[in-house]
Each structure stands twice: as structure tokens, then as C-alpha cells.
C-alpha positions in Angstrom: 0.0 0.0 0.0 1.3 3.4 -1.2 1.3 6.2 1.7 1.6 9.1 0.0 1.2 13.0 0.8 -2.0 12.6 -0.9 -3.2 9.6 1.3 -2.3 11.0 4.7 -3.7 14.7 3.5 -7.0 12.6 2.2 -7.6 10.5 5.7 -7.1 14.0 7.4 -9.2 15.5 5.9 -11.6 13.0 6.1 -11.4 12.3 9.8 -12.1 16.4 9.8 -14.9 15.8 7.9 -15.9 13.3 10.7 -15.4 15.1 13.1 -17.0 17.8 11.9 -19.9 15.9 10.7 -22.4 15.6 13.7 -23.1 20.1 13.1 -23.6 19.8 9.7 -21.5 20.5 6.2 -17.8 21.6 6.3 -15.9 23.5 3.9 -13.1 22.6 2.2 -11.9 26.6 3.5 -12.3 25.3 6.9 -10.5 22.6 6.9 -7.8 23.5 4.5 -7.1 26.4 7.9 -7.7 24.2 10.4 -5.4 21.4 8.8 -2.9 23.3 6.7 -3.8 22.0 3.6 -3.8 23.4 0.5 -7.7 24.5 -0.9 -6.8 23.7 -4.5 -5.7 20.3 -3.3 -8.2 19.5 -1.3 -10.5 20.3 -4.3 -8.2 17.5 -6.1 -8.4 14.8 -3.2 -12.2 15.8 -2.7 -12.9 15.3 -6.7 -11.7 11.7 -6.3 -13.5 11.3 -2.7 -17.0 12.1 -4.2 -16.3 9.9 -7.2 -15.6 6.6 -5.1 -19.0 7.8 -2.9 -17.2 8.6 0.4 -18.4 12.2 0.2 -21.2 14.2 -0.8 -21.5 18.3 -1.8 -24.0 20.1 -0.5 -24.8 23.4 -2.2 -26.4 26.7 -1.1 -25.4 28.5 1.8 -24.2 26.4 4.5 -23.0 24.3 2.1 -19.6 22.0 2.2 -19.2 18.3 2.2 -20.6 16.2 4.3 -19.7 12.3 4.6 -21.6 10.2 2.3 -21.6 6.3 4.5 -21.8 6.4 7.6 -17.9 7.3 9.6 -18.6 3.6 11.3 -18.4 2.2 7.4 -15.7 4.4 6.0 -12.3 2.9 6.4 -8.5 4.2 6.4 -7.6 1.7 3.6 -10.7 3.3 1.8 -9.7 6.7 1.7 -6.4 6.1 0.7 -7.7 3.6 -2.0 -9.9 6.1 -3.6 -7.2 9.0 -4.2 -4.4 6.8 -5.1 -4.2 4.6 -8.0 -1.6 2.7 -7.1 -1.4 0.8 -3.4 1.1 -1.3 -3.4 4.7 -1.0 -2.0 6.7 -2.9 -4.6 8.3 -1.3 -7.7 6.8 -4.1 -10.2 4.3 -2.4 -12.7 1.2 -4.8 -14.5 1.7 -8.1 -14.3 4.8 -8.1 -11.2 8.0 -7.9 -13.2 10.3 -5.2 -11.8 12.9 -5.6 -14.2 13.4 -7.1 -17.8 10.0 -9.2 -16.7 11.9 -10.9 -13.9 10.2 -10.1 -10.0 12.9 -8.5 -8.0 14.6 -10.5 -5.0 12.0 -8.6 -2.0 9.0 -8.7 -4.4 7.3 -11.2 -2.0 8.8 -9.0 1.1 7.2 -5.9 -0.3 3.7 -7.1 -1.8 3.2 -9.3 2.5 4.0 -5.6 3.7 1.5 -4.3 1.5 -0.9 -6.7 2.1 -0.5 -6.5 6.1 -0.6 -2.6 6.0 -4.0 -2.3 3.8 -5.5 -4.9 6.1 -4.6 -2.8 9.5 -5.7 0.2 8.0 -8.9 -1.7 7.0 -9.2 -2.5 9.9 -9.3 1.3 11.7 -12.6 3.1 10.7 -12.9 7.0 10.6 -15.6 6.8 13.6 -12.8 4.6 15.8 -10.0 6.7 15.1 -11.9 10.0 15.9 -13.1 8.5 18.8 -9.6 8.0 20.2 -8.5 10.6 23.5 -5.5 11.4 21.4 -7.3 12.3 18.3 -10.1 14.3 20.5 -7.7 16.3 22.6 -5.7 17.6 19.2 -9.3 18.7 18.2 -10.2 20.8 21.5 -6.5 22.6 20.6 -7.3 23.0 17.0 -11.0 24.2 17.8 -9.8 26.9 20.5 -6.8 28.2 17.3 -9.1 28.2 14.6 -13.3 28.6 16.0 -15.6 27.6 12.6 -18.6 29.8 12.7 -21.7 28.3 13.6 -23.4 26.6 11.0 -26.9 28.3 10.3 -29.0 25.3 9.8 -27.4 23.5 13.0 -27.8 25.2 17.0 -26.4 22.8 19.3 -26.3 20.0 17.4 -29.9 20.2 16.8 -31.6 20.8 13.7 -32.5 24.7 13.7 -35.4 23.5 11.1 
């Protein structure tokens, strides 16, 4: 499995988006400040989220992203699956070869650490992860340095509607 800049920018934004979730639609403004991430990439990363279903627009004011499954259902492995093509850790292109359509000497090595590193991170849903004291007291600090206004369709976590 490939971890790229892209995969670990995608799963933080995502668990944002999780986090997030429960008060209604978030920005990609929002969380590119809150997170440090580039808009124009996150417009990228959030193209290829929407096309593998894991998010959803919503337009009009108070608008954003919101996540389309459930954060229980949405995976690591999922996230990082959608924005990158390739997810393995070997070298070897098509069919396995890595050179002159022999497999290199740690092709086996490689492809097993591949396959053990998708599984854990299948393993770890968004809901779990954001759920985790770590993870929650990073978001108190991150809330107190960068406040998101009040969404106008959401007071307390209640529908204003």
C-alpha cells in the first residue's frame, strides 16, 4: 500500500470531515485552515472522494461536504484507496516484473508488507479513530486556534429547522 502526501492529506481530511460531521456541512476553507492543507488540493483529493462515494457536496449556503456512509463504514484503507491509483509497495508495474519481466529479490517481502498494511488500515474506521482521547484532545487545541462559525442550519447539534 502506497502512503503518499496525498493519502495521509485525504484521511485528514476526512477524519475532519468526521469530526465535523455531527453540526452539519464543512468547507473545504475550513478545513484546509484548520489542517494546513492546501484549498486547491483539497479540491483534487475531494474530486476523487466524491467519485468513489465517500463524500457528498452540499450546495447553497451552508454548504460544504458532508460524509456520504456512515464514519462507522468508512475505512482508512478506503480513503487512501480512492485518491491513489496505485497501493502497493513494490516497484513491479502490471503483471509483477520489476525488471526485464523478472520479479525483483524482495518482491514477496514488499507485496506481504503491502498486504498486512491495507488490512490494518482496513481495519481502523474514521468513527474509531476520531473516537480516540488522542485524536479528541488535538481537536479541542485545534478548535480553541481556529473557531468555525456556527453553522446556520445546526444550534447545538440540533436541527434549527
Amino acid at each position: 500500500m502506497k502512503l503518499s502526501t496525498k493519502s495521509r492529506y485525504a484521511v485528514t481530511a476526512m477524519l475532519d470531515l468526521a469530526i465535523h460531521d455531527r453540526v452539519g456541512p464543512v468547507t473545504l476553507a475550513d478545513i484546509s485552515q484548520t489542517q494546513g492543507i492546501s484549498l486547491s488540493y483539497l479540491e483534487q483529493l475531494f474530486a476523487k472522494l466524491r467519485k468513489q462515494g465517500l463524500v457528498a457536496g452540499v450546495r447553497g449556503p451552508g454548504g460544504g461536504y458532508r460524509l456520504a456512509q456512515p464514519a462507522h463504514e468508512i475505512t482508512v484503507a478506503s480513503i487512501i484507496t480512492a485518491v491513489d491509483e496505485n497501493v502497493k509497495m513494490t516497484r513491479c508495474q502490471g503483471s509483477g516484473d520489476c525488471h526485464d519481466g523478472q520479479r525483483c529479490l524482495t518482491h514477496q517481502l514488499w507485496d506481504e508488507l503491502s498486504e498486512q498494511l491495507f488490512t490494518f488500515l482496513d481495519g481502523i474506521t474514521l468513527d474509531q479513530f476520531a473516537n480516540r482521547p488522542e485524536v479528541q484532545q488535538i481537536v479541542r487545541r485545534q478548535q480553541q486556534q481556529h473557531p468555525r462559525p456556527a453553522h446556520p442550519h445546526f444550534i447545538f447539534g440540533r436541527s434549527a429547522a
